[in-house]
C-alpha positions in Angstrom: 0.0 0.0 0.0 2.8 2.5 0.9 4.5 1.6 -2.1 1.5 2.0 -4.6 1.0 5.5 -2.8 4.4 6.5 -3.3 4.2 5.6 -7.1 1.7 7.5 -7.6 2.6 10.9 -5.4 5.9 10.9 -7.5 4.5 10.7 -10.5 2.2 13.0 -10.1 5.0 15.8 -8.5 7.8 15.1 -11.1 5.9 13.7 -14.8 4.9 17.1 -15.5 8.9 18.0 -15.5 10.4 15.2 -17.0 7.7 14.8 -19.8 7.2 18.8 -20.8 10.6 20.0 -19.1 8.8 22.9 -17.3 7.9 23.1 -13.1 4.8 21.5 -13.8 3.3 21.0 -10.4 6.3 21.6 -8.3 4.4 25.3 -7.4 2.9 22.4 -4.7 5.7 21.4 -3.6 5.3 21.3 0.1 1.4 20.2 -0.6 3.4 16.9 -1.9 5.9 16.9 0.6 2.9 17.5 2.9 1.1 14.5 1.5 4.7 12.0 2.0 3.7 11.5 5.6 1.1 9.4 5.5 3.3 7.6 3.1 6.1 7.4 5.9 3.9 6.3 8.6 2.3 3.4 6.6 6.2 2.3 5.3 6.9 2.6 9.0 4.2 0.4 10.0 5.1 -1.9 7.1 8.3 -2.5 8.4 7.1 -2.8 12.2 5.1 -5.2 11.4 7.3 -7.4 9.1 9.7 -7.6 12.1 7.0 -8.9 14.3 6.0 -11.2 11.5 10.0 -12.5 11.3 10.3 -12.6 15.4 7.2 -14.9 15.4 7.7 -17.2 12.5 4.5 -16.5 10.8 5.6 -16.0 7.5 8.0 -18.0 5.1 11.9 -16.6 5.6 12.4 -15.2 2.3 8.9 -13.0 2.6 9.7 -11.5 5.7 13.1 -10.7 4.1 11.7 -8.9 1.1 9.2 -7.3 3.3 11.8 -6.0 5.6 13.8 -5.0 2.9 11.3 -3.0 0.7 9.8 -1.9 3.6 13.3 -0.5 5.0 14.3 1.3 1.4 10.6 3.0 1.1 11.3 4.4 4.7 14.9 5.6 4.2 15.2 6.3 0.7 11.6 7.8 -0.5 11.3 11.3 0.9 15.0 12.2 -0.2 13.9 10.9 -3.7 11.1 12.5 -3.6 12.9 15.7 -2.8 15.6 15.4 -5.4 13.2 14.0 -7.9 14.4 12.4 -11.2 18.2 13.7 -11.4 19.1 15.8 -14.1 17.1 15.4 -17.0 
């Protein structure tokens, strides 16, 4: 869910830039940055709960490794991507 949410708030900031190389929507840029924490907090809970899932054994090992993983990268990496957007174009 975090993930899908992401997707889509990215696209929707930086398209308008890469595809028509103009600011496109970036006027609202702390509306967007605005609307990345509700995108945190789910990535957050994502990656609580895969570590509860792991520490109980209720999911298969590899599962709870891509969860943890995905789940860790989303967290860390998606509001400095976000930020930056798509590099120079």
């Amino acid at each position: 869910m975090a993930l899908v949410s992401y997707v889509a708030l990215y696209i929707t900031m930086w398209a308008p830039v890469a595809l028509w190389d103009n600011e496109g929507w970036l006027f609202l840029y702390p509306i967007f940055l605005a609307a990345w924490v509700p995108v945190g907090i789910l990535s957050a809970a994502s990656l609580g709960l895969s570590i509860v899932s792991s520490v109980r054994h209720e999911v298969r090992r590899s599962l709870a490794v891509v969860s943890l993983a995905m789940a860790a990268l989303l967290l860390t990496a998606s509001l400095p991507a976000l930020w930056f957007g798509p590099g120079p174009l």
